[in-house]
Biotite code that builds the C-alpha atoms (Angstrom):
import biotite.structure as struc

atoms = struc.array([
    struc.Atom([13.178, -14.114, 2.868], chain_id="A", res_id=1, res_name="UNK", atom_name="CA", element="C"),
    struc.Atom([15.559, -14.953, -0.211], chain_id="A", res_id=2, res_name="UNK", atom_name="CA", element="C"),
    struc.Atom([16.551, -12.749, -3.002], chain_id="A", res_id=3, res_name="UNK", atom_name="CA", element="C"),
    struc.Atom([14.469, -14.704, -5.113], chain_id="A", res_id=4, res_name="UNK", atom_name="CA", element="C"),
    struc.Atom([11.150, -14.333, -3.213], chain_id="A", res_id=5, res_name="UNK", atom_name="CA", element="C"),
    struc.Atom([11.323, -11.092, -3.159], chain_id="A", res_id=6, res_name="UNK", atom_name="CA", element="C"),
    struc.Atom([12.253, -9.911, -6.766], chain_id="A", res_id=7, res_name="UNK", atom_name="CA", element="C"),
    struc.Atom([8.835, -10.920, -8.215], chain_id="A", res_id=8, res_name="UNK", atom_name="CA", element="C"),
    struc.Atom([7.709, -8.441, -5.570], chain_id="A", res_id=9, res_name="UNK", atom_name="CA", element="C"),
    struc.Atom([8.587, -5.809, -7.319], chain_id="A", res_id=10, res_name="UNK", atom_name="CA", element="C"),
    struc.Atom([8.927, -7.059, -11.062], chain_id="A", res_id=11, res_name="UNK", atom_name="CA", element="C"),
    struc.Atom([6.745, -5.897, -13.248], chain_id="A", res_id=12, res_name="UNK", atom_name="CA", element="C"),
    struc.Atom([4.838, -8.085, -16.116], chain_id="A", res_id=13, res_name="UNK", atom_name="CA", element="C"),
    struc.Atom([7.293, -6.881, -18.143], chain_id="A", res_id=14, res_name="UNK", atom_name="CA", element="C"),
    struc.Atom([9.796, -8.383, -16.517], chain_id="A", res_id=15, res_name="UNK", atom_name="CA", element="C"),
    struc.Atom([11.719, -4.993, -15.591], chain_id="A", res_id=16, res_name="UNK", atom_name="CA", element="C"),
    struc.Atom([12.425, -4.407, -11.465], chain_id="A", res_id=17, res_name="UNK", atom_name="CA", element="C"),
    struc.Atom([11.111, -1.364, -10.171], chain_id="A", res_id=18, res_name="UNK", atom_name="CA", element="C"),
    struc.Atom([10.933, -0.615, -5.856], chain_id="A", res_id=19, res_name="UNK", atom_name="CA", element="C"),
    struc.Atom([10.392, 3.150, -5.020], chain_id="A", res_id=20, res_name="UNK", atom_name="CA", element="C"),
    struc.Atom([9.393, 4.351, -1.085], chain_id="A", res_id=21, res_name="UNK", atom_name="CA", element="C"),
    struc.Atom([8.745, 7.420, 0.561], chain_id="A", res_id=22, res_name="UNK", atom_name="CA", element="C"),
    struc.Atom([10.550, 10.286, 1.092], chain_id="A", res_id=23, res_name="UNK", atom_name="CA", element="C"),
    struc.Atom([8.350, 13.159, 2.214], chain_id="A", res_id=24, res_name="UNK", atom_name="CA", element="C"),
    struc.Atom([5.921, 12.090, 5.137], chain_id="A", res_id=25, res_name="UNK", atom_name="CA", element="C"),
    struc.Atom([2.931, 10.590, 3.991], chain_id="A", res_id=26, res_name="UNK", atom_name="CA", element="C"),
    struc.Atom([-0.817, 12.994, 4.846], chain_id="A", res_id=27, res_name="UNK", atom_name="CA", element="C"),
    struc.Atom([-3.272, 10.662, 4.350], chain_id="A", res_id=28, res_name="UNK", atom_name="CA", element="C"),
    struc.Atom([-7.013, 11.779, 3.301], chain_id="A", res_id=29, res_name="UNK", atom_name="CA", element="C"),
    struc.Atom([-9.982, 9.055, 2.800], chain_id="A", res_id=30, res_name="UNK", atom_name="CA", element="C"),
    struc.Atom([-13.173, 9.338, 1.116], chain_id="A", res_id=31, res_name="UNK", atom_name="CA", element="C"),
    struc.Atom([-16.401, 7.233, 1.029], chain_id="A", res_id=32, res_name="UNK", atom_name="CA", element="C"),
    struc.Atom([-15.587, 5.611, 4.112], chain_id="A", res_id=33, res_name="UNK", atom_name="CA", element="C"),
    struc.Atom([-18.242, 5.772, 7.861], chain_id="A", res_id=34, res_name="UNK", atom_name="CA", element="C"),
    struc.Atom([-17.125, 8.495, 10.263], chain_id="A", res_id=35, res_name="UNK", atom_name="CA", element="C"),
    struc.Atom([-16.870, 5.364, 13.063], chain_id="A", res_id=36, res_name="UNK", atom_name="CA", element="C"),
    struc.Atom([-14.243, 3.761, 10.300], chain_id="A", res_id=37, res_name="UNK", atom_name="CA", element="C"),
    struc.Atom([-11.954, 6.444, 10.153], chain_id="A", res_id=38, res_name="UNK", atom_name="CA", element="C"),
    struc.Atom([-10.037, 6.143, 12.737], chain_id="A", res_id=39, res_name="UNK", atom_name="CA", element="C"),
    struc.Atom([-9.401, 2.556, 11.906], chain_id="A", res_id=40, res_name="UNK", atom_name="CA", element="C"),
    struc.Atom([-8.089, 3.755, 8.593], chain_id="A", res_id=41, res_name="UNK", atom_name="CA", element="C"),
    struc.Atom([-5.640, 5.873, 10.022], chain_id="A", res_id=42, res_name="UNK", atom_name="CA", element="C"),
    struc.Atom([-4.433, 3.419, 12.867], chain_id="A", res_id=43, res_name="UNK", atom_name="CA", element="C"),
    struc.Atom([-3.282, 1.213, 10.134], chain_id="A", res_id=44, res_name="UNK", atom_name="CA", element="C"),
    struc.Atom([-1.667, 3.772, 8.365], chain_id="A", res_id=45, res_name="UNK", atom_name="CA", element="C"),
    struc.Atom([0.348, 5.004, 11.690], chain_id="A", res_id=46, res_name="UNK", atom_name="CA", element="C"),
    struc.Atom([1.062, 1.137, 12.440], chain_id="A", res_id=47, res_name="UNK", atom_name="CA", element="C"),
    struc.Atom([2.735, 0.624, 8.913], chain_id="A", res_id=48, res_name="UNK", atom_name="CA", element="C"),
    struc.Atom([4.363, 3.939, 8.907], chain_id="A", res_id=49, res_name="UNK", atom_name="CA", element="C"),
    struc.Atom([6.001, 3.224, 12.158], chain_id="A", res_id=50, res_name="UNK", atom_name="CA", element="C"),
    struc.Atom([7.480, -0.264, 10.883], chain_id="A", res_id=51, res_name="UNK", atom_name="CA", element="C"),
    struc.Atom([8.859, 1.396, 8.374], chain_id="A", res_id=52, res_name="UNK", atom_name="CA", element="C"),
    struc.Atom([10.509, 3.840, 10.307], chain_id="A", res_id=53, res_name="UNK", atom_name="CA", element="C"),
    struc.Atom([8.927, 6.929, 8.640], chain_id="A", res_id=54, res_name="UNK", atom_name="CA", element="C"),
    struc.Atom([6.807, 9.929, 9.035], chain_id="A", res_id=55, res_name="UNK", atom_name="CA", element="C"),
    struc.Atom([3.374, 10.998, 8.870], chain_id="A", res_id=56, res_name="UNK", atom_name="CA", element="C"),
    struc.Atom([2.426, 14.642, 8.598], chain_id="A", res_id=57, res_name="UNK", atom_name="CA", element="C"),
    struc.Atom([-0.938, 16.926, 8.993], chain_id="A", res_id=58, res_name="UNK", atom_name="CA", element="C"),
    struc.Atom([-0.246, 18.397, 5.291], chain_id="A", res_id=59, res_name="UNK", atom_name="CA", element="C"),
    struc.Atom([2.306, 18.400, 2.730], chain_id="A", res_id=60, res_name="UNK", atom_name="CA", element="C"),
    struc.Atom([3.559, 21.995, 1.912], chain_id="A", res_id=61, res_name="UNK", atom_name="CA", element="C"),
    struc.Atom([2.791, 21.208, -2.134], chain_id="A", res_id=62, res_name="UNK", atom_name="CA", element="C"),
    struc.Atom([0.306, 18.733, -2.710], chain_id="A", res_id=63, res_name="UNK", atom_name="CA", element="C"),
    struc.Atom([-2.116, 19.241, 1.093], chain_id="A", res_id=64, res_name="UNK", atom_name="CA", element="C"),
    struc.Atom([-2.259, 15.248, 1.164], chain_id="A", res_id=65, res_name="UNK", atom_name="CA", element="C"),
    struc.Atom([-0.718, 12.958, -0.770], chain_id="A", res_id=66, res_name="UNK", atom_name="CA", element="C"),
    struc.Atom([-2.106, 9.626, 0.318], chain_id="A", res_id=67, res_name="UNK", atom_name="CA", element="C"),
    struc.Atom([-6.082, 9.814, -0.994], chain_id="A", res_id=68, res_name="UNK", atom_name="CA", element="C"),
    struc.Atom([-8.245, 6.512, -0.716], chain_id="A", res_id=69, res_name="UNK", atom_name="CA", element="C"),
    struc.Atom([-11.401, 6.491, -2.356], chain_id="A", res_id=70, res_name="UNK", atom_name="CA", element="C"),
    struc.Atom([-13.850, 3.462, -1.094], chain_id="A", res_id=71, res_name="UNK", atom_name="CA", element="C"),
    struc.Atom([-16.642, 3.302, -3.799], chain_id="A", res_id=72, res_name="UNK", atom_name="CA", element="C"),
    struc.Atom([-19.586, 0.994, -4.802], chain_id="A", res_id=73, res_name="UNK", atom_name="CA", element="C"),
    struc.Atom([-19.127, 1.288, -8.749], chain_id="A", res_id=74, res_name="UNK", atom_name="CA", element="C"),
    struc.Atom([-15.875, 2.385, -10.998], chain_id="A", res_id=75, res_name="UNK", atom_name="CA", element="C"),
    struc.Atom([-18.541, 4.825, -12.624], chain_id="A", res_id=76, res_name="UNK", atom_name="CA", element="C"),
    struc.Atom([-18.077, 6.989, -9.321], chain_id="A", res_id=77, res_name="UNK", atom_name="CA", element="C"),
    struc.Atom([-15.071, 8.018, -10.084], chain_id="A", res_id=78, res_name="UNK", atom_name="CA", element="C"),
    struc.Atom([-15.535, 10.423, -13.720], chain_id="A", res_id=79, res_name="UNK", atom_name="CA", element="C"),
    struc.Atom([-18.570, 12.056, -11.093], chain_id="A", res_id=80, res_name="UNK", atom_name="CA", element="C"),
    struc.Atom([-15.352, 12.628, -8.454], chain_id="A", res_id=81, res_name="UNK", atom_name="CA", element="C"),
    struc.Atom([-15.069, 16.647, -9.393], chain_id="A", res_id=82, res_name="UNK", atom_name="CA", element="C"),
    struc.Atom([-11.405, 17.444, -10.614], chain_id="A", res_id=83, res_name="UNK", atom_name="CA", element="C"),
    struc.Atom([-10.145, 14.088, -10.516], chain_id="A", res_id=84, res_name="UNK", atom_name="CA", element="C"),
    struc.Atom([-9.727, 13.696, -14.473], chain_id="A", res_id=85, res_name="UNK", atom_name="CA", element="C"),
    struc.Atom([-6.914, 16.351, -13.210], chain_id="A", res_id=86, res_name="UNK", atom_name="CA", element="C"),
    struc.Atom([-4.708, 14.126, -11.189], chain_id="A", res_id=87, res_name="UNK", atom_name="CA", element="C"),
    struc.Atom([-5.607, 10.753, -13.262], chain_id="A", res_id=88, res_name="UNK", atom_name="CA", element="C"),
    struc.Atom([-4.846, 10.719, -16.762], chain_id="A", res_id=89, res_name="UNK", atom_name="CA", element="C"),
    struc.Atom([-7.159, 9.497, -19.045], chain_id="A", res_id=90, res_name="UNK", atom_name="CA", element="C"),
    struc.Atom([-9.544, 8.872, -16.568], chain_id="A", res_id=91, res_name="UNK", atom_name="CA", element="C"),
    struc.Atom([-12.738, 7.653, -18.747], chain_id="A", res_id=92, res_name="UNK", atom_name="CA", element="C"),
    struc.Atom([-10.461, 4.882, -20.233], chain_id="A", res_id=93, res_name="UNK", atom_name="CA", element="C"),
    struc.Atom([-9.306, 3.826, -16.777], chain_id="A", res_id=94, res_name="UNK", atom_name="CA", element="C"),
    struc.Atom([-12.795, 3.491, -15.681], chain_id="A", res_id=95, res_name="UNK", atom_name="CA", element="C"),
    struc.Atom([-14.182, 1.835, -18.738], chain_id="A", res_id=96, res_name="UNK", atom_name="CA", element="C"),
    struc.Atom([-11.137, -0.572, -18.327], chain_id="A", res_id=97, res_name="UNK", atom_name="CA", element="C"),
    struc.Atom([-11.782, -1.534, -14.340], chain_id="A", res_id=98, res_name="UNK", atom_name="CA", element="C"),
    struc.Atom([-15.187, -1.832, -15.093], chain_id="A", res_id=99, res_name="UNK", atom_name="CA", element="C"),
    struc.Atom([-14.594, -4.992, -17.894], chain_id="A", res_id=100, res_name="UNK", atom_name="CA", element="C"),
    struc.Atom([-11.857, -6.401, -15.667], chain_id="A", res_id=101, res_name="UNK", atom_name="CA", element="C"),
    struc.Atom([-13.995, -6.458, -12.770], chain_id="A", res_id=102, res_name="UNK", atom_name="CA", element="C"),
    struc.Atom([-11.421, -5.207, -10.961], chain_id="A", res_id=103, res_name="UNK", atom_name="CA", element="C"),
    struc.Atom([-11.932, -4.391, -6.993], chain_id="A", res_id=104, res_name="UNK", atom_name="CA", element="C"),
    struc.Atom([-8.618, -2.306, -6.371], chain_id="A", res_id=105, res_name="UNK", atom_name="CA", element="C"),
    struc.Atom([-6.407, 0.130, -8.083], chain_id="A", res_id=106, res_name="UNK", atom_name="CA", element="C"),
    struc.Atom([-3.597, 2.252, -6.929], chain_id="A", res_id=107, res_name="UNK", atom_name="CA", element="C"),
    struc.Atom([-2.045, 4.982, -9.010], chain_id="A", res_id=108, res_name="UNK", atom_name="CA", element="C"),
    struc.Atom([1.195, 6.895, -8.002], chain_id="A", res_id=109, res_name="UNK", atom_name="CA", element="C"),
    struc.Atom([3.014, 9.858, -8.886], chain_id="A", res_id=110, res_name="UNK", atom_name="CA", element="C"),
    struc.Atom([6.992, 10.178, -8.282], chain_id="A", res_id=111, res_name="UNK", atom_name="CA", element="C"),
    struc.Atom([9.464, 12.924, -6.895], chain_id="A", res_id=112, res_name="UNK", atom_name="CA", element="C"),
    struc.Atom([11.702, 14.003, -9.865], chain_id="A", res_id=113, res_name="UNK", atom_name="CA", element="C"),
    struc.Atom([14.763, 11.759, -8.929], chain_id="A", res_id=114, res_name="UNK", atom_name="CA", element="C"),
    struc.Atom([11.795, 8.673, -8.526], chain_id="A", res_id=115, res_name="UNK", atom_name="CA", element="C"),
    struc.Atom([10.759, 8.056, -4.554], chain_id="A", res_id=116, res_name="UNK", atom_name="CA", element="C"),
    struc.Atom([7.144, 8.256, -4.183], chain_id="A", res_id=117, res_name="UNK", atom_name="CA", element="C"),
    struc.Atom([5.748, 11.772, -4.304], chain_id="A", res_id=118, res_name="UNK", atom_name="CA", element="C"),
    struc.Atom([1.358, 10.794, -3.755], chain_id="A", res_id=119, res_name="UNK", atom_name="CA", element="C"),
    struc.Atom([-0.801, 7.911, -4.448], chain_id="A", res_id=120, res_name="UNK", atom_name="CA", element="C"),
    struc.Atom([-4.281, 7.627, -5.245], chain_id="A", res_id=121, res_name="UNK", atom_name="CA", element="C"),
    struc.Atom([-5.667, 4.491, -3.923], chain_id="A", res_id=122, res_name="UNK", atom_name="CA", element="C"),
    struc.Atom([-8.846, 3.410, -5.394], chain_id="A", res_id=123, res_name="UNK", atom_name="CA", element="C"),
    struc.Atom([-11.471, 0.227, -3.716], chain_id="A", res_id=124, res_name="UNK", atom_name="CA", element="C"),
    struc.Atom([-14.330, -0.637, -5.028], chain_id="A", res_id=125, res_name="UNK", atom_name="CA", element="C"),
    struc.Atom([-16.073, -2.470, -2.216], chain_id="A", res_id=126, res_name="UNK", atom_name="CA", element="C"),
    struc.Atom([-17.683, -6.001, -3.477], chain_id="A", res_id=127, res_name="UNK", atom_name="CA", element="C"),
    struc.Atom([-19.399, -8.476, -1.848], chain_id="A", res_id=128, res_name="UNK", atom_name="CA", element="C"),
    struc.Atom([-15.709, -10.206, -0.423], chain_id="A", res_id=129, res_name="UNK", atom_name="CA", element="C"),
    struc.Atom([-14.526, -7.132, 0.785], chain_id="A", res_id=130, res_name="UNK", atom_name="CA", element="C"),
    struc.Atom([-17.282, -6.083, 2.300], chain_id="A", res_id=131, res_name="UNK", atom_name="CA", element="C"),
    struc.Atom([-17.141, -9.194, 4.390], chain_id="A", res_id=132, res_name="UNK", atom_name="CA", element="C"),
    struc.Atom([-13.493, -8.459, 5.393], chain_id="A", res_id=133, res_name="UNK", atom_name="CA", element="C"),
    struc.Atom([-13.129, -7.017, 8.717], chain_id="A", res_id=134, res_name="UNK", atom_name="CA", element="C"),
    struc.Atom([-12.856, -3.055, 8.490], chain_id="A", res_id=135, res_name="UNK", atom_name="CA", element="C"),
    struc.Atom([-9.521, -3.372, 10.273], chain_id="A", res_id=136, res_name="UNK", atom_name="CA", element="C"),
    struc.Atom([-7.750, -5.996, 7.780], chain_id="A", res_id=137, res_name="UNK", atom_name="CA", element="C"),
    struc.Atom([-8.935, -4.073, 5.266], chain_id="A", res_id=138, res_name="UNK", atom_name="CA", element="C"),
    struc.Atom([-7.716, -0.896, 6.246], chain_id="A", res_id=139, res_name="UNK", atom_name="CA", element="C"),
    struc.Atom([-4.409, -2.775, 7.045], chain_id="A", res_id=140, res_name="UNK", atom_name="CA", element="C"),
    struc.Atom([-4.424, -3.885, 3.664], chain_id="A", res_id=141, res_name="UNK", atom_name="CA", element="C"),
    struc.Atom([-4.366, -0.824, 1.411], chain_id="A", res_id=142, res_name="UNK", atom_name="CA", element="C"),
    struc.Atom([-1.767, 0.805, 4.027], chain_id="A", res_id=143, res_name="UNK", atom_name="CA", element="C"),
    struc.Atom([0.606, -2.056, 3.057], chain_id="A", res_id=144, res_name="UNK", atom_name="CA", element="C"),
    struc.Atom([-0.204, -1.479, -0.737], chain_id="A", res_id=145, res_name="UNK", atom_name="CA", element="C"),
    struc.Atom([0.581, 2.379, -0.320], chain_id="A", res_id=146, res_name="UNK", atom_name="CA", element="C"),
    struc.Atom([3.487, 2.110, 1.388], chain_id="A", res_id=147, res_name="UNK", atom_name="CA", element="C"),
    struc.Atom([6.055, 0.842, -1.454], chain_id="A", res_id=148, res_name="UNK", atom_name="CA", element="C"),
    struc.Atom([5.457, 0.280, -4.593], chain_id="A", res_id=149, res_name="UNK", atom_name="CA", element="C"),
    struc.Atom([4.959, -3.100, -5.483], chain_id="A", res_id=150, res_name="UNK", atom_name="CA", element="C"),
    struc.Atom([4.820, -4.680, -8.864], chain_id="A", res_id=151, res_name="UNK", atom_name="CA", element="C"),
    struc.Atom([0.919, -5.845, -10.039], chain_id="A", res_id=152, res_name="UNK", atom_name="CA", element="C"),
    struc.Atom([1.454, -9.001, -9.323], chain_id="A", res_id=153, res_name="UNK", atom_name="CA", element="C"),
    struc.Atom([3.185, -8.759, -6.016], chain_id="A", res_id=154, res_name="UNK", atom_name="CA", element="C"),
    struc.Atom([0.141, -9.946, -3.974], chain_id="A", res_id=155, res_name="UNK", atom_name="CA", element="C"),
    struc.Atom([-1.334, -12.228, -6.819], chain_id="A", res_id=156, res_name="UNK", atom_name="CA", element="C"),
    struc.Atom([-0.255, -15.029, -5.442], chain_id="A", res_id=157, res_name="UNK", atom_name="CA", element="C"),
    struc.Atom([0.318, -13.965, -1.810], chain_id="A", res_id=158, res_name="UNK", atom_name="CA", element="C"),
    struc.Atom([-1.917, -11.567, 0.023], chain_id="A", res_id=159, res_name="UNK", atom_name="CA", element="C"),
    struc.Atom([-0.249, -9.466, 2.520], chain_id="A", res_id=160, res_name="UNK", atom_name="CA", element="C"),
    struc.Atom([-2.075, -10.285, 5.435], chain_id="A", res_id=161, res_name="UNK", atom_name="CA", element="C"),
    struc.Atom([-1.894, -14.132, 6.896], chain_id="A", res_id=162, res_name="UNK", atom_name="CA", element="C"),
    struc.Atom([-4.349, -15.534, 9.535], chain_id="A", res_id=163, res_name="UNK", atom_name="CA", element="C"),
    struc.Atom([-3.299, -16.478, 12.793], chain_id="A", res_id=164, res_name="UNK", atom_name="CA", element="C"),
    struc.Atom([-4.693, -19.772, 14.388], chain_id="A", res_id=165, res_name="UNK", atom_name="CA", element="C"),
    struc.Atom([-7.381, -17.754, 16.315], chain_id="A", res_id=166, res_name="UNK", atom_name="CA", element="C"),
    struc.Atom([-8.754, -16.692, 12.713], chain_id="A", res_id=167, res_name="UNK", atom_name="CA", element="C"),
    struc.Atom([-7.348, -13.440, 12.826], chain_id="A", res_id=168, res_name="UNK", atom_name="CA", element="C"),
    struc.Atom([-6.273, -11.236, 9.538], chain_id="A", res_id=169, res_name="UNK", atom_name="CA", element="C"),
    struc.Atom([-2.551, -9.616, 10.637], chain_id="A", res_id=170, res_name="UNK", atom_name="CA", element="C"),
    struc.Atom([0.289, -8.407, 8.376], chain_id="A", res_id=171, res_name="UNK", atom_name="CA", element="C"),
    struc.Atom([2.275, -11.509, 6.824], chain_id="A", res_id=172, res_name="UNK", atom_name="CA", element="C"),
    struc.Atom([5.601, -11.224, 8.388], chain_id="A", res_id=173, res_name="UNK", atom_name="CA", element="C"),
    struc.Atom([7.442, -11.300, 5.618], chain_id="A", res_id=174, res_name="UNK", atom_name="CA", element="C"),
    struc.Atom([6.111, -8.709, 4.106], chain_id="A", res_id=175, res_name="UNK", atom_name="CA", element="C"),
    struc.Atom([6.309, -6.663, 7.176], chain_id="A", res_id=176, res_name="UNK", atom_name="CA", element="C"),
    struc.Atom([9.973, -7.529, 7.495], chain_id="A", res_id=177, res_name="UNK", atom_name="CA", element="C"),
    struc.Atom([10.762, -6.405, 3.975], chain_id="A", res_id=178, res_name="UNK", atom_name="CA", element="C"),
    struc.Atom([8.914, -2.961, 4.608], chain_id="A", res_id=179, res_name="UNK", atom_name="CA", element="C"),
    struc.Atom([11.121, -2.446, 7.472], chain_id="A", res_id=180, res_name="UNK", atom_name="CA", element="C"),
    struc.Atom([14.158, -3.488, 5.182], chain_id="A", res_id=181, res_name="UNK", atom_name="CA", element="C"),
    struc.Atom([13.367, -1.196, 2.313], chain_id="A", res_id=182, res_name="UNK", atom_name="CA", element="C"),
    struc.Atom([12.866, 1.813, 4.777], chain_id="A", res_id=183, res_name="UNK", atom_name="CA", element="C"),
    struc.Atom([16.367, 1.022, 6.159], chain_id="A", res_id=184, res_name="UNK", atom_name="CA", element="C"),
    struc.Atom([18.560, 4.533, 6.434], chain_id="A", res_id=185, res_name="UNK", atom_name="CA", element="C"),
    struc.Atom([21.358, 2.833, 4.137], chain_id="A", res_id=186, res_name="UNK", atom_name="CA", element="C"),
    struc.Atom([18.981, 0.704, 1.277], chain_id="A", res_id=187, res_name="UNK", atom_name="CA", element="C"),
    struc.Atom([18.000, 3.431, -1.828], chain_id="A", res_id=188, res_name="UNK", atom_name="CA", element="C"),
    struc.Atom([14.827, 5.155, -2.169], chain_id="A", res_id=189, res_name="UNK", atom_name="CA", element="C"),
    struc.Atom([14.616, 3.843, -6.330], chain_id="A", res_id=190, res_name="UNK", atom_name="CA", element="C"),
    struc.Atom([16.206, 0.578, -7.249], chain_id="A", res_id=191, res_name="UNK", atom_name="CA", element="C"),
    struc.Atom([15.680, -0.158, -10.745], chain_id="A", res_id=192, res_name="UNK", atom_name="CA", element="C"),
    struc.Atom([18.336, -3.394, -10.860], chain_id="A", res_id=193, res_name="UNK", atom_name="CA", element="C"),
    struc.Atom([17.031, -6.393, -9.154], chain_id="A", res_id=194, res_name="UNK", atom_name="CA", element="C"),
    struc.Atom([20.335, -6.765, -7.512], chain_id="A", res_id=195, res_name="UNK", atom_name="CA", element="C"),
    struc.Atom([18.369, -4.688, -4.689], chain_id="A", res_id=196, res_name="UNK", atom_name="CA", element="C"),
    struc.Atom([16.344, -7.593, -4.016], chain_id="A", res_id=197, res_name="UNK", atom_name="CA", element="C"),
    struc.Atom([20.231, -9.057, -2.421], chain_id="A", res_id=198, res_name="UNK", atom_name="CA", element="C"),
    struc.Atom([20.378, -6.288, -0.007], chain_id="A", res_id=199, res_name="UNK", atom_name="CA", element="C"),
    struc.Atom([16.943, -6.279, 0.804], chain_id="A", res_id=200, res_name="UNK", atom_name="CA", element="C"),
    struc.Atom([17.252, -10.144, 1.721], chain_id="A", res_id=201, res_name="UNK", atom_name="CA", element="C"),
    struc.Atom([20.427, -9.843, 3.340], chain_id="A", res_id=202, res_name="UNK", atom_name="CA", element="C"),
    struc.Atom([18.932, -6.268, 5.584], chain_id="A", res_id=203, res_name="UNK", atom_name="CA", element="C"),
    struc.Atom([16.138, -9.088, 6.983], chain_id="A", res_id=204, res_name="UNK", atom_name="CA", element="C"),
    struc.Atom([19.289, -11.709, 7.408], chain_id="A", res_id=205, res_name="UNK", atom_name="CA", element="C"),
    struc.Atom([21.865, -9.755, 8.835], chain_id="A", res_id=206, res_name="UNK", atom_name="CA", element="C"),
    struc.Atom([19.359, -7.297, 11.186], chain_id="A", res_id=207, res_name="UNK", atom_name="CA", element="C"),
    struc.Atom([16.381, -9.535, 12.225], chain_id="A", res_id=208, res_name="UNK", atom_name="CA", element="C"),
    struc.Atom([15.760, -6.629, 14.597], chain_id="A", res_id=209, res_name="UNK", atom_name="CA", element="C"),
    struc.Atom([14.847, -4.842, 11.770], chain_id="A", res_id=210, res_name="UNK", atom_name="CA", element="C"),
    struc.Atom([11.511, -7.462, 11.741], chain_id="A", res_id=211, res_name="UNK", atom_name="CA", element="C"),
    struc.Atom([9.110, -7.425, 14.040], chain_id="A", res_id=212, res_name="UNK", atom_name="CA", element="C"),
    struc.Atom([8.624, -9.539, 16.724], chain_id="A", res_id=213, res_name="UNK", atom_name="CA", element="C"),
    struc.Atom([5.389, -10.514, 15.903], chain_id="A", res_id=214, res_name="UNK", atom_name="CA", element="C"),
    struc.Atom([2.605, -9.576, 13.118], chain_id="A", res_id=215, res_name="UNK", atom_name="CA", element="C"),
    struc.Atom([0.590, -6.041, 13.218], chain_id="A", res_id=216, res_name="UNK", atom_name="CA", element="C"),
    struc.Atom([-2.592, -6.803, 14.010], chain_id="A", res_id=217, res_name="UNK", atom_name="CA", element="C"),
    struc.Atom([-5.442, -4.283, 12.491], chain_id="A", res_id=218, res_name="UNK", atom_name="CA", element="C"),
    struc.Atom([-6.074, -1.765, 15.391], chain_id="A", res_id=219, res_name="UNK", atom_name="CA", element="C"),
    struc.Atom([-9.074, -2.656, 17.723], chain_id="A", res_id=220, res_name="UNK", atom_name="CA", element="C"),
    struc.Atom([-11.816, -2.417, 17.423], chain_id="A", res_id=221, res_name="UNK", atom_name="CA", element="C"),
    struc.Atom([-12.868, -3.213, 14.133], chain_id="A", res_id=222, res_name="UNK", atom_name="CA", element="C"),
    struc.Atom([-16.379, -1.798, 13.051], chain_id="A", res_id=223, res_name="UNK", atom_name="CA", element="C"),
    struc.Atom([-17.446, -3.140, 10.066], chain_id="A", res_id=224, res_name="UNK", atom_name="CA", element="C"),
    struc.Atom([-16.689, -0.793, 7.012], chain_id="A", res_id=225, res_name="UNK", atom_name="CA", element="C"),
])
């Protein structure tokens, strides 16, 4: 990974360079998801987690959890979601908006007062493509998106996962070697200069260790979601 592969990463469409991680461990919740796919959910989570190096909690002291995906069929679910026009401004207008974009995925985050994320809300609304998508790559998926926060048009032209010769979906190893990077002891939780992009790329260059050995495959089995 160069410098320049991964500043559009986390470059925003307005050209300005924004990375943020974790600080506090992350207590995942999930909603509109099968009982038989939860666990599958939360394996991914763990197996991103642990490449980065960081924590997972039962509850967070202020917020209970502060990792929530929603799985819906329709955008219109969400203004009948009770309270969440609390934690999502202008919620009506974000609806109405992912509704004419067609969208299929939206993640919202909040930030700790000196800028590391503090919760995200992570919102899929399941189409006829994802609902072919194995329950495990697609859990895999939205852990990768939650973890950091990329720009909008990180995975645009990328996705995150890559498939092996077998035909299986795992974790592109670049981007799994830049998670581990970015969750690296001595590399800032906020970067807003994209001169963090150089020490990213030189974290993967000088500490290859850093990377794993081999892409994270989505944990087994994988019942379909």
């Amino acid at each position: 990974m160069t410098p320049e592969t991964i500043i559009p990463l986390f470059t925003g469409a307005d050209g300005s360079y924004l990375f943020a991680r974790w600080e506090r461990p992350i207590v995942p919740v999930v909603f509109g998801l099968a009982e038989e796919t939860l666990p599958t959910l939360k394996g991914a989570i763990e197996a991103v987690v642990t490449l980065a190096g960081h924590k997972m909690a039962e509850t967070d002291p202020e917020l209970g959890a502060n990792l929530m995906v929603f799985f819906i069929r329709d955008w219109s679910e969400l203004t009948d979601t009770p309270n969440l026009d609390r934690l999502i401004p202008d919620l009506p207008a974000l609806v109405a908006r992912l509704t004419e974009q067609n969208a299929t995925q939206y993640r919202f985050f909040r930030f700790e007062p000196h800028g590391p994320i503090r919760a995200c809300f992570s919102f899929v609304r399941m189409d006829a493509a994802l609902e072919k998508m194995p329950a495990g790559a697609l859990c895999l998926q939205q852990a990768v998106q939650a973890v950091l926060l990329w720009s909008e048009r990180a995975f645009a032209d990328r996705a995150p996962l890559a498939r092996t010769p077998e035909g299986h979906l795992v974790l592109h190893p670049d981007i799994a070697a830049i998670i581990a990077a970015a969750y690296d002891r001595v590399m800032p939780p906020v970067a807003t200069d994209s001169a963090h992009a150089f020490r990213l790329a030189a974290r993967v260059t000088q500490h290859p260790e850093a990377a794993p050995d081999a892409p994270i495959h989505p944990p087994e089995p994988e019942p379909d979601a």
